[in-house]
SETIMAR-300251 format. One line per 8 residues: for each residue x, y, z of C-alpha. Coordinates in nm, 2 decimals. Example, Ala and Ser with C-alpha at 12.3 -4.5 7.8 and 13.67 -1.06 7.14 Angstrom:
BEGIN
1.23:-0.45:0.78 | 1.37:-0.11:0.71
//
This chain:
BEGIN
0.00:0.00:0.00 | 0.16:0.33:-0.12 | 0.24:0.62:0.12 | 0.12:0.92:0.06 | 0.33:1.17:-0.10 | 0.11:1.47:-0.18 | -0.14:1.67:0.04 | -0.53:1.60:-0.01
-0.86:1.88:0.02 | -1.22:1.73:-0.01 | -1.42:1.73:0.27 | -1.56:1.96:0.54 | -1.70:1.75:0.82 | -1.57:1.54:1.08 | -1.59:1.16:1.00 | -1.53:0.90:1.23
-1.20:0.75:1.44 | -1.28:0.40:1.24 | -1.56:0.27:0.99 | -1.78:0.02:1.13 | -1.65:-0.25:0.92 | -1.32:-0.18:1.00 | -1.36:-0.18:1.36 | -1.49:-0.52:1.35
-1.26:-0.70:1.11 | -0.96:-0.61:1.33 | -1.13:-0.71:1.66 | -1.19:-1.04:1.47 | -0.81:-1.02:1.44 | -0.73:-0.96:1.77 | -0.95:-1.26:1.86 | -0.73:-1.47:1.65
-0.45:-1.39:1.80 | -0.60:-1.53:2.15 | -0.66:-1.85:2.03 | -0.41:-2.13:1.96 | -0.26:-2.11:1.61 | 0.03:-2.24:1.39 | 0.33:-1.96:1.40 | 0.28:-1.91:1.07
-0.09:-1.83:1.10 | 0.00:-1.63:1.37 | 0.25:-1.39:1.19 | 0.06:-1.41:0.88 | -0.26:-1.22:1.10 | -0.02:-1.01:1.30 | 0.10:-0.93:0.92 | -0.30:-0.82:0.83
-0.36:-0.68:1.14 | -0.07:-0.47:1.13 | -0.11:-0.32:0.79 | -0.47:-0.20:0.93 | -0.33:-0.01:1.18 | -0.09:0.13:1.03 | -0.20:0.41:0.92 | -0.43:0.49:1.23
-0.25:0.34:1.52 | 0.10:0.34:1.43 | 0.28:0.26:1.73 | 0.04:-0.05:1.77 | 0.10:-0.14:1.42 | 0.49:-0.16:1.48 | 0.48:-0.35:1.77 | 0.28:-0.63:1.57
0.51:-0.60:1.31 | 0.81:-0.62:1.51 | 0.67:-0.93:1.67 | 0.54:-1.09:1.35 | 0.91:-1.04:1.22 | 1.08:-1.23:1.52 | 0.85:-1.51:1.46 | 0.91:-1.51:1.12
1.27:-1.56:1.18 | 1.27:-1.85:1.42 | 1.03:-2.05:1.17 | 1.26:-1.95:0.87 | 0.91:-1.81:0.75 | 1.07:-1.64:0.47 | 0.81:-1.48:0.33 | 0.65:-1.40:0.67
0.97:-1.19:0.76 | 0.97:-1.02:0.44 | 0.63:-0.90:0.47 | 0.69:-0.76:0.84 | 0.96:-0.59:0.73 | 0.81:-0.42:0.44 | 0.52:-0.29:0.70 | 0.75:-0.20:0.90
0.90:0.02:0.64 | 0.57:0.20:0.56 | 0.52:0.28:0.95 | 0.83:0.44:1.01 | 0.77:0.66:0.68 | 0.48:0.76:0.86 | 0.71:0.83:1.14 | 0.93:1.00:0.94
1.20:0.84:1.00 | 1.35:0.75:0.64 | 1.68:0.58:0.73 | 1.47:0.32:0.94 | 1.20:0.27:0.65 | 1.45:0.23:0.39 | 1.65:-0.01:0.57 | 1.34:-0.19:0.62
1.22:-0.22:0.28 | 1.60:-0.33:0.16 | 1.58:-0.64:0.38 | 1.24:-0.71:0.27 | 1.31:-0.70:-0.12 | 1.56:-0.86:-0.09 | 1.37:-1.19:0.09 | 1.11:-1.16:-0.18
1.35:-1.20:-0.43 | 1.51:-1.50:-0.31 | 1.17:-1.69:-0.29 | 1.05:-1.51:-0.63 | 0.76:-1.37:-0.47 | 0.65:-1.11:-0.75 | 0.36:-0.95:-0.54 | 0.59:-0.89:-0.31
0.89:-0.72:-0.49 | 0.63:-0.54:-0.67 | 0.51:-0.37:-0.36 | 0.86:-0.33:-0.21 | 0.97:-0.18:-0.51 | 0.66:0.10:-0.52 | 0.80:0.18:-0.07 | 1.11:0.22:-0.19
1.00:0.46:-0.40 | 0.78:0.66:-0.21 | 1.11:0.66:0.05 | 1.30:0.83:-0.23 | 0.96:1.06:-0.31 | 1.01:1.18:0.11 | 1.33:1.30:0.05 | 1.27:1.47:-0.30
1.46:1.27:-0.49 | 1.26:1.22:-0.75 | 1.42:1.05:-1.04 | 1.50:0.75:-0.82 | 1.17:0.75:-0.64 | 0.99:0.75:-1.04 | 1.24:0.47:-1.14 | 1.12:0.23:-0.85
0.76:0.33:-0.91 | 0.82:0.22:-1.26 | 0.98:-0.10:-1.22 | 0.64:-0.13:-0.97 | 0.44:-0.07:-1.22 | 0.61:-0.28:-1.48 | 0.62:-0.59:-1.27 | 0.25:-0.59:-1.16
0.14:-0.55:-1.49 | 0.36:-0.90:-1.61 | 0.24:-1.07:-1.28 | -0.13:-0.95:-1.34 | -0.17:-0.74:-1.09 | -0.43:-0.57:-1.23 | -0.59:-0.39:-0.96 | -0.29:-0.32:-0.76
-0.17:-0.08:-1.06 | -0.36:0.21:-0.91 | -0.10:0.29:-0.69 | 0.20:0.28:-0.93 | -0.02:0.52:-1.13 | -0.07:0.74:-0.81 | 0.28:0.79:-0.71 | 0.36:0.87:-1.07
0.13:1.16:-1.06 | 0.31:1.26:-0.73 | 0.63:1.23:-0.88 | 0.54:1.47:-1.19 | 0.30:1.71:-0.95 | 0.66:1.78:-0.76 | 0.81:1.86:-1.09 | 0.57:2.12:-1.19
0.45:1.89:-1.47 | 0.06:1.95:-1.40 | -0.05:1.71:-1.73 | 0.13:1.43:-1.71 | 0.00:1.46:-1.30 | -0.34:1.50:-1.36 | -0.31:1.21:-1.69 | -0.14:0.96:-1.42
-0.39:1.05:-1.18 | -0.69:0.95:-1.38 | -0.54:0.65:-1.50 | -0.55:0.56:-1.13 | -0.86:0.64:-1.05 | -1.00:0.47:-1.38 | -0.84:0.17:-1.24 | -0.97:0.19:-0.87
-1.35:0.28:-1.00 | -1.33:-0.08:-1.26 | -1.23:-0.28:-0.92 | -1.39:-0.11:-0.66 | -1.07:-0.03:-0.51 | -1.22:0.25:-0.24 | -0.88:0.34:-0.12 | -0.73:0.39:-0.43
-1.10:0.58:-0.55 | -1.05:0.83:-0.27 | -0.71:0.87:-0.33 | -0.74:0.99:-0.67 | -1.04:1.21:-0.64 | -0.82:1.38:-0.40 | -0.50:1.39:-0.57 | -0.70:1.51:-0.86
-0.83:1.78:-0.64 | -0.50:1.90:-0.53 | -0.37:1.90:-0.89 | -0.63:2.12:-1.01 | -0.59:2.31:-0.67 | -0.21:2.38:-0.78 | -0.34:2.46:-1.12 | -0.57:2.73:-0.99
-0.87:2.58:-1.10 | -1.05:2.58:-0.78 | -1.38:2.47:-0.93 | -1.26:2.13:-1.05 | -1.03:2.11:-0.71 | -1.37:2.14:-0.54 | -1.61:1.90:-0.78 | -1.32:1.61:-0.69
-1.29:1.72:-0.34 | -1.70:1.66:-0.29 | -1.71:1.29:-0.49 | -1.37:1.20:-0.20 | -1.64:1.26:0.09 | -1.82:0.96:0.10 | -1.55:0.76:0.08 | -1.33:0.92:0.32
-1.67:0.90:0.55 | -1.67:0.51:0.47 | -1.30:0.45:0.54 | -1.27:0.64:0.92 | -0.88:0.65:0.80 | -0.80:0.92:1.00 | -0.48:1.02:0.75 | -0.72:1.09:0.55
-0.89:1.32:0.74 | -0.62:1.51:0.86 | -0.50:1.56:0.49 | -0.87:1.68:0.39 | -0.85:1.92:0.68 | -0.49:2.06:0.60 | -0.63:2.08:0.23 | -0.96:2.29:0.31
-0.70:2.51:0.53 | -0.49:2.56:0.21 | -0.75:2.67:-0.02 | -0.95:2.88:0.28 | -0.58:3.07:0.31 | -0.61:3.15:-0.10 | -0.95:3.26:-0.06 | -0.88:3.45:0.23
-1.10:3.33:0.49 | -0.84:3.30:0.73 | -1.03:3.22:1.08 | -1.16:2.92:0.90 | -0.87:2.86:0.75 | -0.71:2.83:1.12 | -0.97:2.60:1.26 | -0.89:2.38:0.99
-0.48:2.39:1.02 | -0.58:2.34:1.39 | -0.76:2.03:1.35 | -0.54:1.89:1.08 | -0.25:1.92:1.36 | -0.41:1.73:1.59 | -0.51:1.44:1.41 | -0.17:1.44:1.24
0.05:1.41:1.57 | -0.25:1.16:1.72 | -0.17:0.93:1.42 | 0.25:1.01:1.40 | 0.23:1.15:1.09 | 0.54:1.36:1.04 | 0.55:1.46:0.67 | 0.19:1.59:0.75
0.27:1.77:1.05 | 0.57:1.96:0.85 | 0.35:2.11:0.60 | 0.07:2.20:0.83 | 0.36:2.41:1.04 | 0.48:2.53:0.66 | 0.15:2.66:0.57 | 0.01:2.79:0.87
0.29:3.03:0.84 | 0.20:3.13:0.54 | -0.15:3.17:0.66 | -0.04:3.41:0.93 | 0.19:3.61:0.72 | -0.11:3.66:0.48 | -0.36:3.76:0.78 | -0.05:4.02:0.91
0.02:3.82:1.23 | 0.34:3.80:1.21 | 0.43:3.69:1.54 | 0.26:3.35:1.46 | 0.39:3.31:1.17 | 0.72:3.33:1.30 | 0.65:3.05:1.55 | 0.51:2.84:1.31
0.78:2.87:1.04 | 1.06:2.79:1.36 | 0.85:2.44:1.39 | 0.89:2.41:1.03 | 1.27:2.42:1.03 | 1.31:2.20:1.36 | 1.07:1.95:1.23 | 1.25:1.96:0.85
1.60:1.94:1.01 | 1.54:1.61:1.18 | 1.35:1.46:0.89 | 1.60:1.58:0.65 | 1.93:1.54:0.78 | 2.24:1.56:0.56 | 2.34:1.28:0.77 | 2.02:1.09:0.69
2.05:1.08:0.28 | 2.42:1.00:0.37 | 2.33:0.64:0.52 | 2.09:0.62:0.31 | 2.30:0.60:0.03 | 2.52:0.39:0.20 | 2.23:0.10:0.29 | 2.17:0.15:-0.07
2.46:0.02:-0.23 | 2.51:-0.19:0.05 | 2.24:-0.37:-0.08 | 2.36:-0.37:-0.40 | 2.67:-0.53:-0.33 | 2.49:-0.81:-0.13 | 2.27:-0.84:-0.41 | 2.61:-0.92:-0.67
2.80:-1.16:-0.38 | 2.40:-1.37:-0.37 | 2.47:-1.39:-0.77 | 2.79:-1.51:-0.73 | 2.71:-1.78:-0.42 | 2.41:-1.90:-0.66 | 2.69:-1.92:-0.93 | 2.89:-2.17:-0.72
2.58:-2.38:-0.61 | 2.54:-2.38:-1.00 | 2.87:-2.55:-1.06 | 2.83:-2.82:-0.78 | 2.52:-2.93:-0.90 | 2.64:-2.93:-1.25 | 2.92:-3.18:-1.14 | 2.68:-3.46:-0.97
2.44:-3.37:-1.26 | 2.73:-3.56:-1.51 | 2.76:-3.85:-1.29 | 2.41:-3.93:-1.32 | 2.36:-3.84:-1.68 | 2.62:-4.14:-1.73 | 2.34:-4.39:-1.57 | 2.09:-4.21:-1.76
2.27:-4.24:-2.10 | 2.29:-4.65:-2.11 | 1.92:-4.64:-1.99 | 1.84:-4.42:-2.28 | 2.07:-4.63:-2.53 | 1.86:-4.99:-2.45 | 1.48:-4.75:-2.48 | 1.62:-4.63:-2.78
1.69:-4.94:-2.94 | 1.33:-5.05:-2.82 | 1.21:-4.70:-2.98 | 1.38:-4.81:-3.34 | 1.14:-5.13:-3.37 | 0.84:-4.98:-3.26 | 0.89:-4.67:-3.53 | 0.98:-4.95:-3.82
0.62:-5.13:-3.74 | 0.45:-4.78:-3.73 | 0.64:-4.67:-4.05 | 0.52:-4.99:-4.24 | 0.16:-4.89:-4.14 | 0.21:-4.52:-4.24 | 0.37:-4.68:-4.57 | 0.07:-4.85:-4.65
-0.22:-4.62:-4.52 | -0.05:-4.39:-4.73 | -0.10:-4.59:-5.08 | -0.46:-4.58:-4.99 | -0.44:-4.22:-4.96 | -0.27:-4.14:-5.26 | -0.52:-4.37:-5.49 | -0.84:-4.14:-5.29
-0.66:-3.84:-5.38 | -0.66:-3.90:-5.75 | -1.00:-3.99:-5.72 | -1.05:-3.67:-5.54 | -0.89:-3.44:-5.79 | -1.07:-3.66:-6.08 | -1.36:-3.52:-5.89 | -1.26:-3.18:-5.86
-1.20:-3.13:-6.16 | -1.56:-3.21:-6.29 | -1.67:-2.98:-6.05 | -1.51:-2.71:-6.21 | -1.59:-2.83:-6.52 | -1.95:-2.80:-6.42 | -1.92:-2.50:-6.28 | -1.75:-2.32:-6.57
-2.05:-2.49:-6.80 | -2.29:-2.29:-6.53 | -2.11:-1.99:-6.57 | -2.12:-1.96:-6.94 | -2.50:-2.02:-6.92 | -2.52:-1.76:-6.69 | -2.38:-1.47:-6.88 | -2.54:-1.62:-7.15
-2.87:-1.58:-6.99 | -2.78:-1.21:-6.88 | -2.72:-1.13:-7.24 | -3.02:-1.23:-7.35 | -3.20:-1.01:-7.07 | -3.04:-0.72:-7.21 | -3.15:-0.80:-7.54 | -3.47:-0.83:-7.42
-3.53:-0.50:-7.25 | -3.36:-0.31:-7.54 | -3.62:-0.44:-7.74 | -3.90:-0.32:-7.52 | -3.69:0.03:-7.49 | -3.69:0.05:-7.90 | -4.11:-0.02:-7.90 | -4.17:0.23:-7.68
-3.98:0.46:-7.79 | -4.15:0.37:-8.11 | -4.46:0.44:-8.01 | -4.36:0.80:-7.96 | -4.33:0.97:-8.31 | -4.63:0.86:-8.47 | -4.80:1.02:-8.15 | -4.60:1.36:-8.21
-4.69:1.29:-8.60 | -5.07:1.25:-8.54 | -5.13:1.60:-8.32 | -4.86:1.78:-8.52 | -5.05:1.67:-8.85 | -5.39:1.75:-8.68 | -5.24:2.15:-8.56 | -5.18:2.23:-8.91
-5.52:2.09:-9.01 | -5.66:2.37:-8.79 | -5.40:2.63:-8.91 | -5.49:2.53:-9.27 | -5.85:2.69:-9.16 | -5.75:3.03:-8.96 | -5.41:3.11:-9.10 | -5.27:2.99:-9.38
-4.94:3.18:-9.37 | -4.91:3.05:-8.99 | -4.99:2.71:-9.16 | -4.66:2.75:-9.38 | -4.46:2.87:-9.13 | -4.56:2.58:-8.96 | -4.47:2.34:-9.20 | -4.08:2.52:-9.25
-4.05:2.47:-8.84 | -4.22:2.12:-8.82 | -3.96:1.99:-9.12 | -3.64:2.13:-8.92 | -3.79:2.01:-8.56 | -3.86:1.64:-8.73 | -3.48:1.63:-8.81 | -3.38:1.67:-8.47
-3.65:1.44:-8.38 | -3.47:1.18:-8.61 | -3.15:1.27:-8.47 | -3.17:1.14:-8.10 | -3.44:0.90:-8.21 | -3.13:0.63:-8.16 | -3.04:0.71:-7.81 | -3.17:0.57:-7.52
-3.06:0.90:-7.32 | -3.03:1.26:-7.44 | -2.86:1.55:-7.25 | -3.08:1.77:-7.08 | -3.00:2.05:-7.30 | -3.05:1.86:-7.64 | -3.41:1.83:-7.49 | -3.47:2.16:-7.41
-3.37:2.25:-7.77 | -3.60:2.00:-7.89 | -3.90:2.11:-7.67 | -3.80:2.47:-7.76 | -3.87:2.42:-8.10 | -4.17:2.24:-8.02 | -4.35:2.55:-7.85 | -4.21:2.76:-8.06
-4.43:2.58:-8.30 | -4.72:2.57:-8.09 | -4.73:2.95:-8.03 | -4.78:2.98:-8.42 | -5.11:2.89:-8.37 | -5.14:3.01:-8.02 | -5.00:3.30:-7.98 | -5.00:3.51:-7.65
-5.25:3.25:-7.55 | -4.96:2.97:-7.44 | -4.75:3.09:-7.21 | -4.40:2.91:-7.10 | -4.07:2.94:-6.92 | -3.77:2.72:-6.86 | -3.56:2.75:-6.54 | -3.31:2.50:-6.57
-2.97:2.49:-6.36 | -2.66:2.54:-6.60 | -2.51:2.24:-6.35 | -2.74:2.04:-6.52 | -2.76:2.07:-6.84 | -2.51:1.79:-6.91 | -2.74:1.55:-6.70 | -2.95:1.30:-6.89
-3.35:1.22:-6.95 | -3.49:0.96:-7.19 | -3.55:1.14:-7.47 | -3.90:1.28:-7.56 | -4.01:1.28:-7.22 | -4.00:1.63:-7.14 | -4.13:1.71:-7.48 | -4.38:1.44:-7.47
-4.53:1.62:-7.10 | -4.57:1.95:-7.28 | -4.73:1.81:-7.60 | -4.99:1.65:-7.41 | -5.01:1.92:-7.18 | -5.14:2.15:-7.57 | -5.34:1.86:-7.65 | -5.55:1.79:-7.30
-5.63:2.18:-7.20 | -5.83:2.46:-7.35 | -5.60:2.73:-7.49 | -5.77:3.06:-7.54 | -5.75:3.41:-7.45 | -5.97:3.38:-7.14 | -5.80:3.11:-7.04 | -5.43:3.09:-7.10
-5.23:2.73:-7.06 | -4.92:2.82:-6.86 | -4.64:2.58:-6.84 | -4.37:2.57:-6.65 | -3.99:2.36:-6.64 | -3.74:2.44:-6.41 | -3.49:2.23:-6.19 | -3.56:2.14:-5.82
-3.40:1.87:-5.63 | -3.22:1.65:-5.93 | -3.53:1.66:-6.11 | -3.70:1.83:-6.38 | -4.01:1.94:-6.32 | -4.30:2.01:-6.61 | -4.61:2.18:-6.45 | -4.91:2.30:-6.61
-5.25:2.46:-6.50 | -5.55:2.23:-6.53 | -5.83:2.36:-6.75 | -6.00:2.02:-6.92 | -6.10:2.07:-7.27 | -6.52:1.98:-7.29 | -6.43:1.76:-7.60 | -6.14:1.66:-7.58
-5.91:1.47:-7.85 | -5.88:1.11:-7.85 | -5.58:1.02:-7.69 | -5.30:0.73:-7.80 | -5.23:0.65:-7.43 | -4.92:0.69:-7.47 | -4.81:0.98:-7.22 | -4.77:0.89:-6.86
-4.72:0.51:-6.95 | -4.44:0.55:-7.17 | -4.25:0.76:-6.97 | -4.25:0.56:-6.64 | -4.18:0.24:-6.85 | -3.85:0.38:-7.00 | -3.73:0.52:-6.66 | -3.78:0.18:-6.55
-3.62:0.01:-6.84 | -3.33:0.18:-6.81 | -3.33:0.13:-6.40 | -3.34:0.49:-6.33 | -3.60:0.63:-6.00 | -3.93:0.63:-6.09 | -4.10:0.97:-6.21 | -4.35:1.14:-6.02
-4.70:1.21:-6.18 | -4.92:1.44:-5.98 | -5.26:1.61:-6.00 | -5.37:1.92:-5.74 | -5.65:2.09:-5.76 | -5.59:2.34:-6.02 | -5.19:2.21:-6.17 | -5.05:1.92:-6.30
-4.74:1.82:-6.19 | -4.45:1.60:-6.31 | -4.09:1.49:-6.20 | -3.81:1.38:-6.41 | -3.56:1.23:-6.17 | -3.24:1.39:-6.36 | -2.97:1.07:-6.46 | -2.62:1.23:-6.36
-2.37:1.17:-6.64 | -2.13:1.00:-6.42 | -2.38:0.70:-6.31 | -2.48:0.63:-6.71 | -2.23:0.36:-6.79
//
């Protein structure tokens, strides 16, 4: 379990000396210990029980450790004495007494590494860390938090990664780098909220608070402070609630509500020195100073800032880092001369390993002889299952082979049948366009029958346009598509026509986007809407035929007021029919034919140039 390294501000009420649930799992502990148990049970709960109280009852917690260590050590418990000694190390952290703790975790990593216990180097290496963190020597302290990391990840340690992540974030928050702090930070807490890990979840909404605090974004400090408050009310770790109160003292002294601010300092102090927490209790002496300097008492803050520099010389010591050091490579060196020892044991073993490989060799030579005449019956076996395989094989490919045969046979029917199919609706695309010009023939030949009547020079002028319209008629007869702009020509020419005999009484107007101009229609059908459009409705002064074609939509739309001649001409039926039946043909979307109450209205869907293969 990592110590804390960084201060923490979330909540603003008192919680509890211990939750509930606590309080009953370590008198369940204590109970243990009354009864009669195997020494190794026995250290293994003083171990647990221990680690619970260290962080609340830390001279309690030592003392169990201590004895859980002795224990250890006279039932060559290995793994028993490594653990004691790494809670050890933790408490006297909290103690703040460095020297101690490192020493501590040193002869603990070094157990768990002769029995390979990765759990346990993995924690060992994340104390040693935050041992280095203490003393702000922070390059070492992130190089042990990574090799934590590193390790619990290969071992699966999946949950227990919230820590490494923590102590990262501390390590970067102490070099001013607030990113990757507040990035290692959620990566914790992202962690802790997938297990359920509620230490780890209140530790990183409050470290998260603090960043933001340092950041001077005092509305997200606050938003993570509140979400920390039911779980710091949960835990009753009182650690945490001395850091909370120290916090809410820091950020009262920004905002400048001092006599809060105090009460807060005040009751952080206490609860720090009740639980022995000496880091704490240095930066509650630091800051109160600079709380008093702020609210111009200056003779407190002198008093305060003189604890400070007591306090900081003891934990700090030159002398301290100095045997620190020392145990450091001390351990180091013991670490090469184990390497060397295992070396040795290597080489003995080695030498009564070739005395018993001697045995082992004539043993070998007699199976191996036996080996040789079972692999000569089982190769005569294989020999001869493998004839039978290779005459099924050939019948296999025989069979293959008229499969693809078959299938290439299929194939050719296939495209045969599709051409065929296209043949087919071609056809049916040539009849009904067919069908068109005798249509245009018949009510062109029955206009100039009534121009023959009324005006016989219209009716020659007629006859000059109908002869040059009929050649352009002939001239995209052949294509299944026409550009938009060839049929505007064409149904240009038409009207023109028709306003011969019309006059002022036909009225029209195109509005067609240049963008589409190169776009297709089948031809005929625009001209075939406004032909019947002349043919279907009265056309007089009193009531004039208006139609309209424009561009809305990608389509072309051909609208026309609706005024129903009393007699009106027979009609081919060729119209709307046709029309939908070549748009289908030729798989375009279907046109839209629509009747209000006073206009007619059609829509072309316009065939982009691109999509016509």
């Amino acid at each position: 379990m990592p110590v804390f390294a960084r201060h923490f501000f979330a909540v603003f009420f008192i919680v509890p000396f211990l939750a509930v649930a606590q309080s009953h799992e370590i008198d369940s502990l204590n109970k243990v210990l009354t009864t009669t148990l195997p020494d190794t049970s026995r250290v293994n709960t003083m171990n647990v029980l221990a680690r619970h109280l260290r962080n609340t009852q830390a001279t309690a917690a030592l003392q169990l450790a201590k004895e859980a260590y002795a224990l250890a050590v006279k039932n060559h418990y290995t793994k028993g004495v490594a653990t004691a000694s790494d809670i050890s190390g933790v408490i006297y952290l909290n103690l703040g007494d460095s020297r101690k703790a490192l020493y501590s975790h040193l002869i603990a990593l070094n157990l768990f590494e002769q029995i390979d216990n990765k759990r346990g180097i993995a924690f060992t290496y994340n104390n040693i860390g935050a041992v280095y963190s203490h003393l702000k020597n922070y390059d070492r302290a992130e190089f042990y938090y990574l090799k934590s990391l590193e390790l619990k990840k290969q071992a699966g340690l999946n949950r227990e990664v919230s820590s490494s992540y923590v102590n990262l974030g501390n390590i970067k928050m102490h070099e001013h780098k607030i990113e990757d702090c507040i990035n290692y930070y959620k990566l914790g807490l992202s962690n802790a909220i997938k297990y359920n890990d509620k230490q780890n979840i209140t530790i990183g909404y409050m470290n998260l608070g603090e960043a933001y605090y340092d950041n001077k974004q005092y509305k997200f400090a606050l938003s993570y402070y509140k979400k920390a408050e039911p779980y710091i009310k949960e835990s009753g770790n009182i650690n945490h609630e001395a850091h909370a109160n120290f916090a809410a003292g820091k950020i009262l002294t920004d905002l400048g509500e001092y006599e809060t601010a105090e009460r807060k300092f005040t009751k952080a102090l206490t609860i720090s020195k009740q639980a022995g927490s000496k880091n704490l209790e240095l930066n509650i002496y630091k800051y109160s100073s600079k709380l008093y300097e702020k609210w111009n008492k200056p003779a407190e803050a002198v008093i305060y800032y003189k604890k400070y520099i007591q306090l900081n010389d003891s934990i700090y010591s030159n002398e301290t880092v100095k045997t620190l050091s020392e145990m450091q490579s001390r351990y180091d060196l013991e670490t090469k001369d184990r390497q060397i020892e295992l070396l040795n044991k290597d080489k003995t073993i080695a030498e009564a390993t070739i005395s018993r490989d001697k045995l082992v060799k004539r043993f070998l030579i007699a199976a191996f002889l036996l080996f040789v005449v079972i692999v000569i019956i089982l190769v005569r076996n294989i020999f001869l299952k493998q004839q039978v395989n290779r005459v099924l094989t050939v019948k296999n490919e025989q069979i293959e082979e008229q499969q693809i045969e078959i299938g290439r046979q299929n194939e050719q029917l296939t495209n045969y049948n599709l051409e065929l199919m296209k043949e087919n609706v071609s056809a049916r695309y040539e009849i009904l366009k067919s069908k068109i010009n005798p249509h245009f023939l018949f009510n062109s030949l029955t206009t100039l029958s009534n121009l023959i009547i009324t005006n016989r020079e219209g009716a020659l002028e007629f006859v000059m346009k109908f002869s040059k319209l009929y050649r352009k008629i002939l001239d995209v007869n052949s294509s299944q598509l026409v550009t938009i702009e060839q049929e505007i020509e064409l149904v240009s020419e038409f009207l023109y026509i028709q306003k011969i005999r019309f006059n002022s009484n036909l009225v029209y107007s195109f509005n067609i986007h240049k963008t589409h101009l190169k776009n297709m229609v089948p031809p005929f059908s625009i001209q075939l809407l406004v032909e019947n459009a002349v043919k279907h409705n009265t056309i007089s002064k009193e009531q004039k035929l208006v139609i309209k074609i424009f561009s809305e939509n990608d389509c072309i739309i051909v609208s026309n007021n609706i005024q129903r001649k009393e007699n009106p001409e027979e009609s081919m039926k060729v119209g709307q029919k046709n029309i939908f039946e070549r748009y289908k043909l030729i798989g375009a979307k279907s046109p839209a034919f629509t009747e209000e109450e006073t206009r007619y209205v059609v829509s072309l869907p316009i065939i982009k140039k691109e999509e016509v293969i």
